[in-house]
C-alpha positions in Angstrom: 0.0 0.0 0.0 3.0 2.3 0.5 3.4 2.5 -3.1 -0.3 3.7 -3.7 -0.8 7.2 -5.2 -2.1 9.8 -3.1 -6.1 9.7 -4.8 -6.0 5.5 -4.3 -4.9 6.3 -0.2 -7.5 8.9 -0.6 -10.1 6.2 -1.6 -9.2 3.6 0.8 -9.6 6.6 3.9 -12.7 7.7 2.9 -13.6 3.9 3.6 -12.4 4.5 7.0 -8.7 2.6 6.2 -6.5 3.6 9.0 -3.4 2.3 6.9 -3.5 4.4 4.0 -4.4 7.4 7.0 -1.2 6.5 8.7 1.0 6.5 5.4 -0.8 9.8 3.8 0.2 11.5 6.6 3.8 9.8 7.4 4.3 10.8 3.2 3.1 14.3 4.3 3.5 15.9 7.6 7.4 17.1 6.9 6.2 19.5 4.2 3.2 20.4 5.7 5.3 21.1 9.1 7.8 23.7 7.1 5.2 25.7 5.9 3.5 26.4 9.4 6.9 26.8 10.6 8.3 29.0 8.0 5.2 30.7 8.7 4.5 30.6 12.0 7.7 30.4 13.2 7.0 28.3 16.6 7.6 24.9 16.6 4.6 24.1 18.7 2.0 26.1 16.6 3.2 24.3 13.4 2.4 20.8 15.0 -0.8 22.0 15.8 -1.6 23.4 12.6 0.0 20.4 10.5 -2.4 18.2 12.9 -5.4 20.2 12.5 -5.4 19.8 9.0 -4.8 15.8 8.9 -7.6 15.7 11.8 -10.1 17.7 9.7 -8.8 15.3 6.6 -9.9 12.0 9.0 -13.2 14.0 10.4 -14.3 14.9 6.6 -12.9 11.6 4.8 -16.0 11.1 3.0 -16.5 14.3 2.0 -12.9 14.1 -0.2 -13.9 14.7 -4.0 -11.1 12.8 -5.7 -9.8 14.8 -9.5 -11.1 18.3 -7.4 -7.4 19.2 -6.6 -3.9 17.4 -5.2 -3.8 16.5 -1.9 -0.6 18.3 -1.9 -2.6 21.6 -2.8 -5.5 21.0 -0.4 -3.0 20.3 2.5 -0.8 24.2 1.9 -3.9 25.8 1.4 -5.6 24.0 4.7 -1.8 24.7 6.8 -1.8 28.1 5.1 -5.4 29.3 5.9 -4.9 27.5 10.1 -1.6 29.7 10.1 -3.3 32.9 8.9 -6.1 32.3 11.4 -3.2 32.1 14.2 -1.3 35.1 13.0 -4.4 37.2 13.4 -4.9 36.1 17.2 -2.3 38.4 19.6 -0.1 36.8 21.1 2.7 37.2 23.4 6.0 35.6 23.0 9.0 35.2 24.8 12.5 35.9 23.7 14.7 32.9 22.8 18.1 32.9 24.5 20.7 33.9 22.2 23.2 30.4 20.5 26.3 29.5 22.3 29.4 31.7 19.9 31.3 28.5 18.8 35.4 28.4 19.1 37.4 29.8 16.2 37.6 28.3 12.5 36.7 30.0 9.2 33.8 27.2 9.0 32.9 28.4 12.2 32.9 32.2 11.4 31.3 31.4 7.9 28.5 29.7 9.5 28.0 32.2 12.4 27.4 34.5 9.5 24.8 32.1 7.3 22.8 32.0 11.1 22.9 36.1 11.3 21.6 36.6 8.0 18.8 33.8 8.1 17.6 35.5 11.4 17.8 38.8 9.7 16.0 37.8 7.3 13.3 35.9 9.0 12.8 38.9 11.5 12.0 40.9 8.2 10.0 38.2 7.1 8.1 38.5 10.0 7.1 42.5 9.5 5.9 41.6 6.2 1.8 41.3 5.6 0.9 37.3 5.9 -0.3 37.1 2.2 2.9 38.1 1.0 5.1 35.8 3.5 2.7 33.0 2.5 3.4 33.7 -1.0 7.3 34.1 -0.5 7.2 31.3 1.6 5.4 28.8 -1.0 7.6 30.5 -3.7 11.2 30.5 -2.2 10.8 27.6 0.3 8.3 25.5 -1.0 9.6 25.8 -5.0 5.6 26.0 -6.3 5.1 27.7 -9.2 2.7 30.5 -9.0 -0.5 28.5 -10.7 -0.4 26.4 -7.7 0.5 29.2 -5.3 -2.7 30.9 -6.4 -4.6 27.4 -6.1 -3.6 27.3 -2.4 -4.0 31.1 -1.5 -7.5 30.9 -3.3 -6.3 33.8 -5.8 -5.4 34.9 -8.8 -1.6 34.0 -10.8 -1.7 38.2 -11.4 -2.3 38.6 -7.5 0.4 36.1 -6.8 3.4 38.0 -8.6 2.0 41.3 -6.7 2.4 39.6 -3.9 5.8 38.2 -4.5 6.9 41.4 -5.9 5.9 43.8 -3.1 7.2 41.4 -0.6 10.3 41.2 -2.1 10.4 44.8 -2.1 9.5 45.3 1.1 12.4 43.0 2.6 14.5 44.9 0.1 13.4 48.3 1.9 13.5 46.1 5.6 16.8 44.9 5.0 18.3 47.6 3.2 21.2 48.9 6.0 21.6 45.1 7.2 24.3 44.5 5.0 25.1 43.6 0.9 25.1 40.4 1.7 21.3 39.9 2.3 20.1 42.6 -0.2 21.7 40.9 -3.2 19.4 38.5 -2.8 16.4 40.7 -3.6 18.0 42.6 -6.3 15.9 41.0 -9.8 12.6 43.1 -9.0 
């Protein structure tokens, strides 16, 4: 059964087949875990969103209409639309405590450097409007193309780019005195 396609474990757990359940989810949960994280960015809220959306899958099995869209889709647009829906709640978060400097070494240094620039960068990720981190997310991390970016976000392919455009302008504009290093990155709009 671990070979099936995704629409034939589809079938068998709209039946009520806790098997193909268990291996849907075990061939999913990863990517469906780094998008609430990339969006969220809490470990815990990721977990719950990831299992939120495989609960509601089990609760509505026999609602599934196989050929409507990929599972694939249905799960980043269910993860994405749980994460938005947490993002709009305030919260209050603590601060983490700051990594250990490792000892010496140019590998050392050069990864030190890597970790300062993916936390400046997800800081500025983090002032950006959720529609536009979603789409940058499931564009940058995620590798969709904007068809099925627009299929998860429930939008147009013209709203996508608009959305990945002014995003990447605005982390341009965020990042702008952090250093050449980071801003390169945003330089083709």
């Amino acid at each position: 059964m671990r070979s099936a396609s995704d629409d034939d474990l589809l079938q068998f757990i709209g039946l009520g087949d806790e098997d193909a359940f268990r291996i849907l989810v075990e061939r999913h949960v990863d990517r469906g875990y780094a998008v609430a994280f990339r969006i969220l960015r809490n470990p815990t809220d990721a977990e719950d969103v990831v299992q939120d959306a495989f609960l509601q899958l089990w609760t509505r099995r026999t609602a599934w209409q196989p050929g409507r869209a990929r599972f694939s889709t249905w799960l980043y647009r269910v993860v994405t639309n749980r994460c938005i829906d947490l993002l709009r709640r305030p919260r209050v978060e603590a601060m983490d405590d700051l990594p250990e400097v490792p000892a010496g070494g140019a590998d050392q240094v050069q990864t030190m450097m890597q970790e300062e620039v993916t936390a400046l960068l997800n800081a500025a990720m983090a002032q950006l409007a959720g529609q536009q981190r979603i789409a940058l997310i499931l564009s940058y991390h995620e590798n969709l193309s904007n068809g099925e970016i627009a299929e998860i976000m429930e939008t147009s392919v013209f709203a996508v780019e608009s959305l990945l455009k002014r995003g990447r302008q605005k982390l341009r504009q965020l990042l702008r005195n952090k250093g050449d290093e980071i801003t390169t990155l945003f330089t083709n709009d």
